[in-house]
RONU-915340 format. One record per residue (C-alpha): residue in one letter; chain; z, y, x. Coordinates in Angstrom, 1 decimal, decimal comma. Each point is the difference from the previous one (the first is absolute). Layout:
N
resn; chain; up; north; east
a; A; Z; Y; X;
...
//
This chain:
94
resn; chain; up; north; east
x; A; -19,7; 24,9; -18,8;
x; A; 2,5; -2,3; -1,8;
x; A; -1,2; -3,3; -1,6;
x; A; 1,6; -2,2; -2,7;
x; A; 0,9; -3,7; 1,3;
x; A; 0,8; -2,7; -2,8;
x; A; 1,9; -2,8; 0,8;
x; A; 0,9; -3,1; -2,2;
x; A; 3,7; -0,9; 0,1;
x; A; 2,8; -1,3; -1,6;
x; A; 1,6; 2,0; -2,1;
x; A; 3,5; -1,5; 0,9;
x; A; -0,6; 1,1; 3,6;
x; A; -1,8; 3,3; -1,3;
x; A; 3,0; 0,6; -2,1;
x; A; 2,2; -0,5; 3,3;
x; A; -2,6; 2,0; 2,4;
x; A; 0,6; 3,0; -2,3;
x; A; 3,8; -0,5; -0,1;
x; A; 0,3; 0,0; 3,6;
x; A; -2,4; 3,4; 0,4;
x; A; 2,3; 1,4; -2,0;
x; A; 2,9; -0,4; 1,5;
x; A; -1,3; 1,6; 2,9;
x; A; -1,2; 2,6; -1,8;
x; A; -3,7; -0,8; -0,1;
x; A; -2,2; -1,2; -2,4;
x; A; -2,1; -3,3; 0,2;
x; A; -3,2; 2,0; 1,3;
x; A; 1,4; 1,9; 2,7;
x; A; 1,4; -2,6; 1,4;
x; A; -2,8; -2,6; 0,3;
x; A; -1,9; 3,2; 1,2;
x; A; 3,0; -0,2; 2,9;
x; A; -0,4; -3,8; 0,5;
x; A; -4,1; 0,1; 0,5;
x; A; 0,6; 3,3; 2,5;
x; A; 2,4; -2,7; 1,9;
x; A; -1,8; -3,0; -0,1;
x; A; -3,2; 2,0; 1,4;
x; A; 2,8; 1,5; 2,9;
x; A; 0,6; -3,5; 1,0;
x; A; -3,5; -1,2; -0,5;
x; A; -1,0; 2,8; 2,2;
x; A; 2,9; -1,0; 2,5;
x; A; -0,7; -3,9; 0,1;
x; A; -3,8; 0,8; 0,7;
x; A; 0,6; 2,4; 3,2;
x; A; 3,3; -2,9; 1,1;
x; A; -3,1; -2,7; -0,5;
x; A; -2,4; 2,1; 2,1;
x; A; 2,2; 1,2; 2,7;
x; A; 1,0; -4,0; 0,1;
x; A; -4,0; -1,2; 0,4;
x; A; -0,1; 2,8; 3,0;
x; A; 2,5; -1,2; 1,7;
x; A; -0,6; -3,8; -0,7;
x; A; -3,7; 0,9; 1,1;
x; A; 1,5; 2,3; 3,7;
x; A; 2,1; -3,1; 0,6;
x; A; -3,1; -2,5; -0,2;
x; A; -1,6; 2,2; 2,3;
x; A; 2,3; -0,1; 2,3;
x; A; 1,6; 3,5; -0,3;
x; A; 3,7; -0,5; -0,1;
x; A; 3,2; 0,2; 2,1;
x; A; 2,0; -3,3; 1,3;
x; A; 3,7; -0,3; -1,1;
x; A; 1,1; -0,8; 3,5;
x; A; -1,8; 3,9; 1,6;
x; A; 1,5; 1,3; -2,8;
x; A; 3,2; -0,8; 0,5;
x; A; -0,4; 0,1; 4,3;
x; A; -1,0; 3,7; -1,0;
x; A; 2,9; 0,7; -2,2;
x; A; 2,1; -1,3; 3,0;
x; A; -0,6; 3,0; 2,2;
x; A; 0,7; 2,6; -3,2;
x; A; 3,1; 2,3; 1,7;
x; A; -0,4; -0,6; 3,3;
x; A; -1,3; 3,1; 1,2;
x; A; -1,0; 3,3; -1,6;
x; A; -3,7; -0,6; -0,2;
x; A; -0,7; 0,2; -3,9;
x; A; -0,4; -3,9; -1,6;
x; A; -3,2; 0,6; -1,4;
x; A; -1,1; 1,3; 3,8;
x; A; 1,5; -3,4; 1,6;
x; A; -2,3; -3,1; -0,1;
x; A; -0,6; -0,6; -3,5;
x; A; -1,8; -3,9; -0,3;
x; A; -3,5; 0,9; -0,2;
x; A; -1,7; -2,4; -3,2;
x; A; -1,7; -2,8; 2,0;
//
């Protein structure tokens, strides 16, 4: 179902908006239709970046993470036999 929004603005920068639509070959309404569909995308985005960061702030604090220095010990033996890398002593989160 499709609602009406109204919005005061200026009508110099109204004038402009529909200008601009235009030249792109849209009019005024599709294209703040376009701008709210993006601006809930990165809402959406920002929301799930925020929560993934809280998770991993939260397994850090708890003391589930991986030390530089086993990382990089572990990435030392990578191509030194054929046993796969994933197979080979990966640092276990301490």
């Amino acid at each position: 179902m499709q609602e009406t929004i109204r919005a005061r603005v200026d009508s110099q920068l109204k004038e402009q908006f529909e200008f601009a639509a235009k030249s792109h070959g849209q009019n005024g309404s599709q294209l703040l239709r376009d701008f709210m569909a993006d601006y809930v995308r990165r809402h959406k985005e920002q929301q799930i970046r925020r929560e993934e960061t809280l998770q991993a702030i939260e397994s850090i604090e708890a003391g589930r993470h991986v030390v530089g220095d086993d990382v990089f010990a572990w990435m030392d033996t990578w191509g030194t036999d054929f046993t796969p890398v994933i197979m080979k002593g990966a640092p276990e989160c301490k």
